[in-house]
N, C-alpha and C positions, 0 to 999 in steps of 0.2 A: 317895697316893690310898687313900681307905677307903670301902666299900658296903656298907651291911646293907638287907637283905632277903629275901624270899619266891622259892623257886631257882623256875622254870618255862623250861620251852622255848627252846632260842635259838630266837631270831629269824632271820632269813637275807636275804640280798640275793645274787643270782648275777650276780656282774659279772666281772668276770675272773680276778679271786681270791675268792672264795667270802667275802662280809662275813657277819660272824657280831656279835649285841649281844644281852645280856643283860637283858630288860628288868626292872625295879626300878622299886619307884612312883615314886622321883623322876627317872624316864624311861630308856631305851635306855641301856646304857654299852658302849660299842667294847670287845669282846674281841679283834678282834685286834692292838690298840697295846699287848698283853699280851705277844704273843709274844716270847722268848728273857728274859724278866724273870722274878726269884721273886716270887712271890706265896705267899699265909697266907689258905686258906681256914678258918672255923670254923664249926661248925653249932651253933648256941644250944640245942639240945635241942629247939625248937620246932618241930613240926609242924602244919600248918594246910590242912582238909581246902578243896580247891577250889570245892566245890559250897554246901556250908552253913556253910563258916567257921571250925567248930570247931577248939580245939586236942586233937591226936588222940596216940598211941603209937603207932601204926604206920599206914602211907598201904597205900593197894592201888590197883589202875591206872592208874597214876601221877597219885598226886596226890588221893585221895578216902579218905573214911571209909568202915568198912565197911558202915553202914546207905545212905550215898550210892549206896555201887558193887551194894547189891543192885536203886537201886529206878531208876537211871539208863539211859536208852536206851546210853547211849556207852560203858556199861561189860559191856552185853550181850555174849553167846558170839557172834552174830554180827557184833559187829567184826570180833573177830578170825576168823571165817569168815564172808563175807558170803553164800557159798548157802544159809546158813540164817538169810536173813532176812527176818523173818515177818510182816512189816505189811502183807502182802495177806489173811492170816489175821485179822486185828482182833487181835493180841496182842501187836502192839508197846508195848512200856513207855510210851512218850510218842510219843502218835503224831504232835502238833506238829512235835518235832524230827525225828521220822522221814521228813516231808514236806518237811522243810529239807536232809538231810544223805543221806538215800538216795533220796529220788526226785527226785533230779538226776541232769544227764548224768556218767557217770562214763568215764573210762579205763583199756586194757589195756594197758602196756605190757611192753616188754624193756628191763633195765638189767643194768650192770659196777658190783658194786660189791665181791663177794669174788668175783666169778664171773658166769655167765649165770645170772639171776633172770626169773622173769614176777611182775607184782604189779598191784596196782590205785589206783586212787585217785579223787577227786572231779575235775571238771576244773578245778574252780577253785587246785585244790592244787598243778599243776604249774605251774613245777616242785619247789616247794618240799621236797614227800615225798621228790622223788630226790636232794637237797641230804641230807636228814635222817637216808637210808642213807646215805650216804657214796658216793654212784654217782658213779663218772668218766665214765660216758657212759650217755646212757637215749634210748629210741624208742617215742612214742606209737604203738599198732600197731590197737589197735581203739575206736570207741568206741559207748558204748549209752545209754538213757536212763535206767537206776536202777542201783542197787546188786545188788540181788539177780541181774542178769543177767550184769551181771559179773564176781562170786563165780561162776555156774555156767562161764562162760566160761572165767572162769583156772583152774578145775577142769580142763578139756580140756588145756589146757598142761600144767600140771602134770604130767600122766601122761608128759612129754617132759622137762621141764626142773625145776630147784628153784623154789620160791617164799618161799626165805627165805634172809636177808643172815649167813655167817659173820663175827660183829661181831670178833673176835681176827685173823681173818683181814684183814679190811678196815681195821684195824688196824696193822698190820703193815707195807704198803708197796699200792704202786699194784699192781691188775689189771693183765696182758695184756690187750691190746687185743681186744676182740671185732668183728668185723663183725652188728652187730644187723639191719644190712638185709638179710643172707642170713640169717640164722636166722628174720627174720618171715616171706621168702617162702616157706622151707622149715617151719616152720609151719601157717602157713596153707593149706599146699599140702597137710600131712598132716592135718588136721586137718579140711578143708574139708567132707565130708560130716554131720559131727559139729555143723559152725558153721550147716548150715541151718537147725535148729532152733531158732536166737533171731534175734532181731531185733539186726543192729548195723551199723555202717558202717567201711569199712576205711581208713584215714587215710595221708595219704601228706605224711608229715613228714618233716623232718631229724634226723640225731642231734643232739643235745645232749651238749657235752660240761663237765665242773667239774672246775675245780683249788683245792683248798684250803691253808688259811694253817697250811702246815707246815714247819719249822724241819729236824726231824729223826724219822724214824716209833724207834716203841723195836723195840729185838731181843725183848723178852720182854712181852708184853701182861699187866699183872696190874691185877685190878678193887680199884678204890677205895669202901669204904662210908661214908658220913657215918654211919651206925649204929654202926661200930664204930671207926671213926677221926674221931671229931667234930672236929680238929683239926691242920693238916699244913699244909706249906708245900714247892713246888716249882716248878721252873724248864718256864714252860708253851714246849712243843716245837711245840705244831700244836693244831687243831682240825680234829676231821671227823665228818660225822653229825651226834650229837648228844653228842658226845663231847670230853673236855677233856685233852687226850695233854701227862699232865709226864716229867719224867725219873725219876721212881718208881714210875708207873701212869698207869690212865684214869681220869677220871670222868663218870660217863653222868649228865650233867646232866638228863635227861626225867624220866629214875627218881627223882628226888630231888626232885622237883615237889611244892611246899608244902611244905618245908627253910627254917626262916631258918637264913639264911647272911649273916656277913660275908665280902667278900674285900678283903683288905689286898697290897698293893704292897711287897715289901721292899725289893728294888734290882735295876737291868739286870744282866746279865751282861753279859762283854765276848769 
């Protein structure tokens, strides 16, 4: 088996074991009838920015050129903080996408994925985002009608709990179990005069829980570049996240988004 292409985002299915595919223009390839096999990945040197095509030297969030990532809504400081998102101001970069991607209903929940996280997401994403952290279990716990209210939302959390995934950690081996439905009512319960101030609704779902296609987690998490090892070969243990777990390192395939890459097959282990 040999694949050359453009590296971008697994794909995911949550079924009982967490299906992971690679998509490549000549369609989806099953990453996990990978597992316990070596493989030879190489990066061709070519980078290719997502948004206008070009071939670049260096990508920035994940996956764009640098004149891309200054003039694109998606690459705005309010992604990655959504209470400062400002298309009720008229200064949204693109206000098209802005009405596509933040002013939908959006979700607050709680997940395990190195620990008790609050985060957010589109509702159309779940549960795909909590597949992406690598969460063994997540609970939708509020939901609103944009973005921006959600950002202030998880703000209120936040001053309780973290709202970001130790990726070496999650890495490493499964969380302890949390109970999410006592930490949302006790939440919500401290929280509750703080929550009258937005508009949202409090959702009364199950946990969700994922298990993914993992062989063996490593004792020692060491990060993989295509920048500086264009070329390596190793026996894939697992997948989790967005992450490619061999017996020498990780590779956080998102990062490496517009990479041509081949990956070649050497032989199963036994």
């Amino acid at each position: 088996m040999k694949i050359t292409g453009l590296l971008s985002k697994m794909s995911t299915k949550s079924e009982e074991i967490v299906r992971y595919t690679l998509p490549f223009q000549e369609g989806h390839f099953d990453l996990n009838s990978l597992l316990g096999k070596e493989i030879k990945l190489t990066h061709s040197g070519k980078i290719i920015c997502g948004n206008c095509s070009k071939q670049i030297k260096k990508s920035y969030a994940e996956g764009y050129c640098y004149p891309c990532t200054m003039k694109l809504a998606a690459c705005d400081l309010c992604i990655l903080k959504p209470e400062l998102c400002h298309y009720e101001k008229g200064t949204c970069r693109e206000p098209t996408w802005g009405e596509e991607h933040c002013l939908k209903p959006h979700t607050i929940y709680l997940a395990n994925s190195s620990g008790l996280k609050v985060g957010i997401t589109r509702k159309v994403n779940v549960p795909y985002r909590w597949i992406d952290q690598g969460a063994t279990e997540a609970l939708p716990i509020i939901e609103v009608s944009d973005r921006l209210t959600s950002g202030r939302i998880e703000v209120l959390f936040k001053k309780h709990i973290a709202d970001k995934t130790d990726w070496r950690k999650m890495l490493k081996g499964e969380p302890s179990p949390i109970d999410l439905n006592e930490w949302k009512e006790k939440l919500l319960k401290e929280l509750e005069g703080e929550l009258e101030n937005h508009q949202y609704k409090v959702l009364n779902e199950s946990v969700q829980k994922f298990h993914y296609p993992i062989l063996k987690y490593p004792e020692k998490v060491s990060s993989i570049s295509l920048d500086k090892t264009p070329e390596f070969s190793g026996v894939l243990l697992g997948i989790k996240g967005q992450y490619l777990i061999f017996d020498h390192g990780v590779l956080n395939v998102r990062s490496h988004t517009g990479y041509e890459m081949t990956l070649e097959e050497i032989h199963a282990t036994t």
